[in-house]
N, C-alpha and C positions, 0 to 999 in steps of 0.2 A: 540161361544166364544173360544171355545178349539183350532178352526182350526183358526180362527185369532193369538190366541197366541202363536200356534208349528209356523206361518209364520213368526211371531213377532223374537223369538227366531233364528230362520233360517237368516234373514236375518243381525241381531245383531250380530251374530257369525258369519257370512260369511267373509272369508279372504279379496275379495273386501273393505267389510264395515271397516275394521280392519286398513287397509293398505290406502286408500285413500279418506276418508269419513273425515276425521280429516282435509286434505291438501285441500277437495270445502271446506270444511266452511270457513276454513282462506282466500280460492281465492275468497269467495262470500261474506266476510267480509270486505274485501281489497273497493271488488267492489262498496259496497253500501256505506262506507265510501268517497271509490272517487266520487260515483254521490250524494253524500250529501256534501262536499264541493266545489266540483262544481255547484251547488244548490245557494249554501250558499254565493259563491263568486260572482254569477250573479247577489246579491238582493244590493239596496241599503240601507247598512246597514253605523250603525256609526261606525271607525276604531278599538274601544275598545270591542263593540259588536263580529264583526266578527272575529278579534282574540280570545276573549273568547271561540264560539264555534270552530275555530280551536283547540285550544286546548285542548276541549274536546272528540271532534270526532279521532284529531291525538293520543292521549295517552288514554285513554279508551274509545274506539270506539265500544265496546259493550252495553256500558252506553251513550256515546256521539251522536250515532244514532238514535237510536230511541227517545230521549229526542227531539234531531233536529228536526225529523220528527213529534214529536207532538205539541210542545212550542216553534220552530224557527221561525216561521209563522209572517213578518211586514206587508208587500205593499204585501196583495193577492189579485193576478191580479182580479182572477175570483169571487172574493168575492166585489172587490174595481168596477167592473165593472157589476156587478148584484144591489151594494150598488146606485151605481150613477144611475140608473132611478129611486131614488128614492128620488134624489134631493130636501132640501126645496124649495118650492115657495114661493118667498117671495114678496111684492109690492114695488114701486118705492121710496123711502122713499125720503121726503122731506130736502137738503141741511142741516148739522147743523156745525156748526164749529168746533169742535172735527176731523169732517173730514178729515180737511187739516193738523192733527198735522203727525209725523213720523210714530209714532208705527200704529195708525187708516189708512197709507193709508199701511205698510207693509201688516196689518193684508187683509186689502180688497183686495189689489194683489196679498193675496195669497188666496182665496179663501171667507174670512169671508166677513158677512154680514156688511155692510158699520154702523157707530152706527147711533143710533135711538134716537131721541129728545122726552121730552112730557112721563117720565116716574116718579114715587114717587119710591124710595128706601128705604126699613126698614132693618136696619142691624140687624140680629138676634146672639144674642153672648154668647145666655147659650140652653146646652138641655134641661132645664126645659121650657123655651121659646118656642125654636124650637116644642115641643110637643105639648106646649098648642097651637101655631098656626096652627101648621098642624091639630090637632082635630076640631078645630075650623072651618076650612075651609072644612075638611069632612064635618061635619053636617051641615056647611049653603051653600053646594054645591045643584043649585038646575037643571041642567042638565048633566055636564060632570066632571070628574074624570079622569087624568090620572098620573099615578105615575113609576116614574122608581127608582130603586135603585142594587145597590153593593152587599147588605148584605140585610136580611131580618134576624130578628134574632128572634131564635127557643125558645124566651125569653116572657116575662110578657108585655115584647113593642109589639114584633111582634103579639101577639096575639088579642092583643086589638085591635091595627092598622087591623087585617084581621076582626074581629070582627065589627068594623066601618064601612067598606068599604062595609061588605058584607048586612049589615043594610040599607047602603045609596040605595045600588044595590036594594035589594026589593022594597025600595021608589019609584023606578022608574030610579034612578041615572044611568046613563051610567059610568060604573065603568070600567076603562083598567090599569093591574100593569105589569109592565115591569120589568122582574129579572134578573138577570146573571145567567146564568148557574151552573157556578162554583161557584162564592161567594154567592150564593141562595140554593147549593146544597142540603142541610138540609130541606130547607122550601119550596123548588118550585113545591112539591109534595101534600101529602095528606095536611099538614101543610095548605095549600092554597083551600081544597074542600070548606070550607064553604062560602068560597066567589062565587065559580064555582056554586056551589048551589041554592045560592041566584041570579044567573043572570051578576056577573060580569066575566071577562074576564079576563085570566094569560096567559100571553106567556114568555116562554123564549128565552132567549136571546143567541147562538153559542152552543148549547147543547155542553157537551164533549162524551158526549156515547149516539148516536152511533157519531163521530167523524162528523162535515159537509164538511171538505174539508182539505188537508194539514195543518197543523199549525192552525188549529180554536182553540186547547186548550189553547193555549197562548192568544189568542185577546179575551181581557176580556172588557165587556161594567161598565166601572168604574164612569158612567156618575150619578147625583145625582138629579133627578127633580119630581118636582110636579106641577100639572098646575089645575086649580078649574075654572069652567066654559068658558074657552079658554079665560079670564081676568085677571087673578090674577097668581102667578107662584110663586116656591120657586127653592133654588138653592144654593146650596154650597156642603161642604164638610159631611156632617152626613148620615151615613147610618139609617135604621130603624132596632134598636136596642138597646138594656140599657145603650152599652156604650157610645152611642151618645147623645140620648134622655130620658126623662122621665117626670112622672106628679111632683114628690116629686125626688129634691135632692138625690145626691146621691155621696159617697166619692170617689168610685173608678169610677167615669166617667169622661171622655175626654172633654177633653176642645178642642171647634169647632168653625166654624163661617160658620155662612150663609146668605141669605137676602130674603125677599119676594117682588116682585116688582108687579107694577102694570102699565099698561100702553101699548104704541104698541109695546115693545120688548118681551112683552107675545106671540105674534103670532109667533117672530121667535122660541120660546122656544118650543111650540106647532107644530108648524114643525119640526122642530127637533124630536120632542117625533114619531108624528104620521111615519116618517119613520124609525127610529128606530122599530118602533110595528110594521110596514108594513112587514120589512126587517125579525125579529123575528114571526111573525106570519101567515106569506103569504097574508093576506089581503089586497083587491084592495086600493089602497091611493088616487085613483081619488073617490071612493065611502066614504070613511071618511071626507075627502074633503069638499065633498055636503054636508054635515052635519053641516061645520062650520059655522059661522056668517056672513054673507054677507061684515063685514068691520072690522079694526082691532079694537082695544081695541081704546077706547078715552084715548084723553091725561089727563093724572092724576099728573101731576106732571113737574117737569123742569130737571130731569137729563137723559143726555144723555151716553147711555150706547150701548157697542158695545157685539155682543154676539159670540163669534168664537170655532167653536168644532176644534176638531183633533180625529184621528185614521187613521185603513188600509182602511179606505172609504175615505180618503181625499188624494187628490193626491200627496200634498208636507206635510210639515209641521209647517202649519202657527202658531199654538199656540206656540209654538217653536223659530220661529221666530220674535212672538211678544214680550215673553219675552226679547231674546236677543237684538232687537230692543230698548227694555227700557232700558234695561241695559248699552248698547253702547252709547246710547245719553244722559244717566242723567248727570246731571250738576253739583247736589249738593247732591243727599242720595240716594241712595236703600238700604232699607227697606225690608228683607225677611221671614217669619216664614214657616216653612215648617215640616211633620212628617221627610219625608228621604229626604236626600242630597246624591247624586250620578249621579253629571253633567259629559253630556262630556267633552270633551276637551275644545271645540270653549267658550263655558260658561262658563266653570273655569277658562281659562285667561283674559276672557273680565273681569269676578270679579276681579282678579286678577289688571292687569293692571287699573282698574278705582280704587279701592283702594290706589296702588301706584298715581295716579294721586291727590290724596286727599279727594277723593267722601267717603262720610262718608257711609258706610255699614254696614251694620249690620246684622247677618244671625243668628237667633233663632233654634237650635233644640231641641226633648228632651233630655234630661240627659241620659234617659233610652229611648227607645223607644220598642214597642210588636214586634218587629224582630231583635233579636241579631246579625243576622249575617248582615243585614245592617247597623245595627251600627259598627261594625267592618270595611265595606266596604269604611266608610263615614271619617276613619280616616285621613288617607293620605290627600284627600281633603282638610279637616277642618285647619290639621297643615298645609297645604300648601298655603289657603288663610288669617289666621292669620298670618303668617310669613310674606304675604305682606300686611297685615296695616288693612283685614277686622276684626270685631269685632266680632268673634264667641261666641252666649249665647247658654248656655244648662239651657231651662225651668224645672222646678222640682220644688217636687217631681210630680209623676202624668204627664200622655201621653197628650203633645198636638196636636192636628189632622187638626189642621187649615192652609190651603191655602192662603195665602197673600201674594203679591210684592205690596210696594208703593214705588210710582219714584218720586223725587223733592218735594214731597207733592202734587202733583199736578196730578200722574193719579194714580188709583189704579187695579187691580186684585186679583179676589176672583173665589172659582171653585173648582172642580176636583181633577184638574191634581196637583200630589207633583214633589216635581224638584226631578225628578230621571229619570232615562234612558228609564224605564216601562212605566209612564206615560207621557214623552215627545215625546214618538218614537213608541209605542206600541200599548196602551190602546184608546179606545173610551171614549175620555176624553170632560170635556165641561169646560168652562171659561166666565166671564164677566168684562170689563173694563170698567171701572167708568171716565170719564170726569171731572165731576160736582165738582167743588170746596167744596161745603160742606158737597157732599157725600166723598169726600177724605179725610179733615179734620176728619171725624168720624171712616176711617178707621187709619188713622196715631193715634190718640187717642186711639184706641184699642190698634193698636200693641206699643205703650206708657206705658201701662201698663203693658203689657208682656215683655216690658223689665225689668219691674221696679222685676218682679218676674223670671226672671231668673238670672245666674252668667258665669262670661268670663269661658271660658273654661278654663281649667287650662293646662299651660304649660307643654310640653309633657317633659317625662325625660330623662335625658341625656343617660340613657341606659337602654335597654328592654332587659326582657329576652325571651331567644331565641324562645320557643313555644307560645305566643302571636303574635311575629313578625312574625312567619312564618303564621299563621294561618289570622293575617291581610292583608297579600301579594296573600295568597289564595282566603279570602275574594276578595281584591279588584283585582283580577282578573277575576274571575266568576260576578263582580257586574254588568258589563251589561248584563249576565241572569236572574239576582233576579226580 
């Protein structure tokens, strides 16, 4: 140790070190900033995005570099092309009329699954609900289990939910939970042995330590599913956790929506899961496969429902394009509740312009939301589509965490993915669109009511003082990193 530290000393004091030791770090600073937006300029990024990270790698490129190189990560090649053998397989689905409409054939040219006929839909619209179904459906599960989520929370939910799961697994239950990495961080550990114990199976999802490939700490799997004997499926926006769910009421929790379906759009949802777990786990997907049921679910029902993911496993971005798709062609309403608002450009003036055109919109946030600096980011936006004619409400008091677009009354979307830049462009996101006349009627009736509980945002003021304005201009330029 001694003769390490007299070399230590020697070489710290050496006039070399003194004199041009300062002038490589700047030259090898220089450098890794230019092959970081050279990097950066080759990806196909949205124009707000990749100006953001210029401007963080050009003016603090000590902090703007290595942030790139962990969290700049969209379309990874090698991840997107490792993802694709792992493709759903899905069967020939039978003609339904939703087919032929605009948004149903973008979504399928751009990759999603064509929609599916022969399904029953239960909107699900309190977490006390959400709980008791999903319990439910643990214990009367009598061969498979597979669950994915966002959050696992290190809470009174989470424990019970591990606690059930790990119960079903000794039954015999073929138990598999799919976590995030990062938003699991807390729980994807010991939190989760008692299930491991019992016989079921945890994998997670893009580890961030040890890192799997450039940019894996940003691609987060924000996708939200359950699926109970490869028949039955849930799916929306709740993580498992208090604030989403619970057995007994509770004042500080979020208002959500989800739905549990039944029917043959189970199987695409069950593809989905099984290569998400294959991709997360390394497990053969042709061996999972053989396991399934010889045919899809029977038809349960009349509504036809389309199911379409996005992330950096999908080659373009169709969920993206469905929304704008709806938006571009409504006639008469869209309809939006969402936590964050932070579109790009092409979306903020399609709202835009169809407002001036007299399309009644409406766009719900909350008043407050659990990330202040996106609500900052969201201002600009908001005054900028109320000034042409959209009808911006801030729900309150209390977080709402629900995913909704309905168009004309006549198609709706539930899911995932919040309209922001993250999970438009980013995130492994999942979504479903509603056809069915009176599955949409029950969605326009929801968000009916959440207007009647929110108020217009109120008119901004004729002058700001100067340290908010700045701080919102910061905001909304960093917002397509948030």
């Amino acid at each position: 140790m001694d003769t390490l530290r007299q070399f230590y000393d020697a070489v710290r004091d050496h006039p070399f070190t003194n004199a041009l030791l300062p002038h490589l770090l700047t030259v090898a600073g220089f450098l890794l900033a230019f092959l970081a937006i050279a990097r950066l300029m080759s990806e196909r990024k949205q124009p707000g995005n990749t100006f953001a990270w210029l401007f963080a790698i050009a003016f603090v490129p000590w902090l703007g570099v290595p942030f790139y190189l962990l969290f700049g990560g969209r379309k990874v090649k090698k991840l997107a092309a490792r993802k694709a053998q792992l493709r759903p397989l899905l069967p020939a689905w039978p003609p339904v009329a939703s087919a032929e409409t605009f948004a149903a054939r973008v979504l399928t040219l751009n990759g999603a699954c064509p929609p599916v006929g022969g399904n029953r839909v239960h909107f699900i619209t309190t977490g006390e609900e959400a709980f008791a179904q999903l319990e439910s459906s643990i214990r009367e599960a009598k061969h498979a289990i597979h669950v994915m989520t966002f959050i696992l929370g290190r809470d009174a939910v989470g424990k019970r939910i591990i606690r059930l799961l790990a119960q079903r697994a000794r039954d015999g239950v073929k138990v598999r939970l799919l976590l995030d990495a990062l938003g699991c961080f807390p729980t994807s550990g010991g939190f989760c042995d008692p299930l491991r114990k019992a016989g079921g199976e945890v994998a997670k999802f893009m580890p961030v330590m040890p890192l799997q490939t450039r940019g894996s700490a940003n691609l987060r799997n924000h996708r939200k599913i359950a699926i109970f004997d490869h028949r039955i499926a849930a799916l929306g926006g709740r993580n498992l956790a208090v604030e989403y769910m619970g057995p007994t009421p509770l004042k500080r929790r979020w208002r959500d929506f989800g739905a549990g379906i039944e029917g043959p759009a189970v199987s695409v949802l069950n593809e989905i899961f099984l290569t998400d777990w294959c991709y997360a786990s390394g497990q053969s997907l042709d061996r999972l496969r053989a396991d399934l049921p010889p045919t899809v679910p029977a038809a349960a029902g009349k509504s036809e429902i389309q199911i379409v993911t996005s992330g950096p496993d999908v080659a373009g971005d169709p969920l993206y394009e469905g929304i704008l798709s709806l938006v571009q062609q409504a006639e008469r309403s869209i309809w939006i509740v969402t936590p964050y608002f932070i579109p790009d450009e092409v979306l903020q003036r399609s709202l835009m312009v169809q407002a001036r055109a007299g399309i009644d919109i409406r766009l719900v946030v909350p008043a407050k939301s659990n990330h202040p600096v996106t609500d900052l980011a969201r201002r600009f936006h908001l005054r900028e589509l109320q000034a042409a004619g959209v009808k911006v409400l801030f729900y309150g008091p209390g977080m709402n965490h629900a995913k909704l677009i309905v168009v004309d009354e006549a198609v709706g979307l539930w899911g995932s993915a919040n309209m922001d830049m993250r999970s438009l462009f980013v995130n492994f996101e999942i979504g479903a669109l509603t056809y069915s006349a009176a599955d949409t009627r029950q969605l326009a009736r929801w968000m009916q009511e959440v207007f009647t509980q929110a108020k217009p945002m109120p008119a901004p003021a004729k002058r700001q003082s100067l340290l908010p304005t700045i701080g919102e201009e910061i905001a909304r330029l960093l917002a397509p990193m948030l």
